[in-house]
N, C-alpha and C positions, 0 to 999 in steps of 0.2 A: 942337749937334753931338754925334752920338754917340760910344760911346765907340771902337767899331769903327773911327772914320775918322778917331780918333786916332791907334790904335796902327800907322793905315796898312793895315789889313789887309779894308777893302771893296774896293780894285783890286786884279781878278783877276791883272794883269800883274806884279803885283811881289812877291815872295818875302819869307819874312822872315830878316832879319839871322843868321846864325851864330853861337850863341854857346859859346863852349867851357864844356865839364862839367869841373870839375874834380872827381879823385880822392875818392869817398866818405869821407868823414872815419871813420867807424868802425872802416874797409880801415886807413889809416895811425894811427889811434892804439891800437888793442887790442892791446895787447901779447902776447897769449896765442895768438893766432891764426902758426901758422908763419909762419917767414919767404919761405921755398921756395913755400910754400902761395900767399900776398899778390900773390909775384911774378908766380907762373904764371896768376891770377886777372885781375890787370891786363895783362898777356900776350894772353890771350885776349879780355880785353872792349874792350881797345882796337883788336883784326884785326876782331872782330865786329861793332865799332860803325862799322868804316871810315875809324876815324885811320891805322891803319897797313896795308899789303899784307902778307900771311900772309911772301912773299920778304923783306919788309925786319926782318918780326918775330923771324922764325928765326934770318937772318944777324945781326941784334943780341944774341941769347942762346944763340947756339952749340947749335940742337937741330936735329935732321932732319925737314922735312917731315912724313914717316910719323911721328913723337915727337910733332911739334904737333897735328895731327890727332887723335891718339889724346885728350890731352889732352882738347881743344875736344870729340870726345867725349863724354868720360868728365863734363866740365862741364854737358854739357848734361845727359846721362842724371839730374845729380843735381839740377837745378835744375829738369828735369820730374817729380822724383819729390816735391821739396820742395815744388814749388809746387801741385801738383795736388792732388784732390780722395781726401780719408782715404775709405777703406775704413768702414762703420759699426762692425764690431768692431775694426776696426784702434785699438790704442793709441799716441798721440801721441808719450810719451815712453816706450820699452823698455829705458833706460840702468839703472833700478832693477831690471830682471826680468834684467836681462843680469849682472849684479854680484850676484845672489843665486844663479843657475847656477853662476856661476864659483867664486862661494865653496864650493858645493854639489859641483862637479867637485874642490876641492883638497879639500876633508873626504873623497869620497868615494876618490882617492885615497892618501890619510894611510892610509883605513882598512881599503886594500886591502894596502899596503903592512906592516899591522897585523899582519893576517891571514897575509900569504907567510910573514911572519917567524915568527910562530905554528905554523906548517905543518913551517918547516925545522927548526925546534928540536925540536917533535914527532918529525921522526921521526930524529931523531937521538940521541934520548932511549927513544923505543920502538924496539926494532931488529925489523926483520922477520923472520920465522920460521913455526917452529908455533903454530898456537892452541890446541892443548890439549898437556899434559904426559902422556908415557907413565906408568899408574897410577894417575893424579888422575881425578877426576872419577866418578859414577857405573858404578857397578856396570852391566853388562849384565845382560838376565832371562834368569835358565835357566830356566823355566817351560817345562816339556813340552810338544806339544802346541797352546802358542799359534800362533797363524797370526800372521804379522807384518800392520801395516800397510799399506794401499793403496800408501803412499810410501815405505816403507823399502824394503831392498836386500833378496833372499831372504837365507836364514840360512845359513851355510855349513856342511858337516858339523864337526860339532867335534874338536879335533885334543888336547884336554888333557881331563881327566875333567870330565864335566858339572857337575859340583859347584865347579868351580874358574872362575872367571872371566875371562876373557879382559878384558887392560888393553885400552882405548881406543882405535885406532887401530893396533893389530897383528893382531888376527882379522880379521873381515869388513868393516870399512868401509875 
């Protein structure tokens, strides 16, 4: 006898027995996995697998229709992205590339924060004003006769004897 007409299942007429799935054992024992998470999990795969009608699963966990839906959703989107086929440059696990950003986003950060502070003390330390001191700095050229530069300003007539210098910032510029 083979083994087929053992288990009953060479006559086309007869079905086979029902047998109930019970609860993934890794679902109830991982402690780490939410609790909220677990429940909405078996929520959904039990309206999916057709233990329960989507009406009786809602009215048993107090959520609306449009809630559940969203849910079964948002399940499926992540169980087609998990289960399908990687990308070739795509990396497996990005949890280490994600934790090195972030740590790189708080340095960078710190170091902005470094700098404002840097900036406000500055200028509360240099106070704003003039850049040059009436008197200081270089002498103007009395040189006769010179023609000024392409870029400077023309030369104004002089208003104190030639021989005498005009400070910085009170004659012509």
């Amino acid at each position: 006898m083979s083994e087929a007409k053992r288990r009953g299942g060479s006559n086309p007429g007869q079905t086979r027995k029902h047998r109930s799935r019970p609860v993934p054992r890794w679902i109830k024992e991982k402690q780490e996995l939410d609790e909220m998470a677990r429940r909405r999990c078996l929520l959904i795969l039990s309206v999916l697998s057709g233990e329960k009608p989507v009406s009786d699963a809602i009215a048993e966990n107090g959520l609306s229709r449009n809630t559940y839906y969203q849910l079964e959703e948002k399940a499926l989107d992540a169980m087609l992205s998990a289960l399908g086929p990687k990308p070739p440059g795509r990396k497996a696990d990005q949890s280490a590339e994600i934790a090195a950003l972030e740590s790189k986003v708080t340095r960078l950060e710190e170091e902005k924060r470094r700098t404002e502070r840097l900036l406000l003390l500055t200028r509360k330390v240099v106070r704003r004003g003039r850049l040059t001191l009436p008197g200081l700095g270089r002498p103007r050229s009395t040189t006769a006769g010179a023609t000024p530069s392409s870029g400077s300003a023309p030369k104004s007539p002089p208003s104190a004897s030639p021989s005498t210098p005009t400070p910085a910032g009170v004659g012509g510029r």
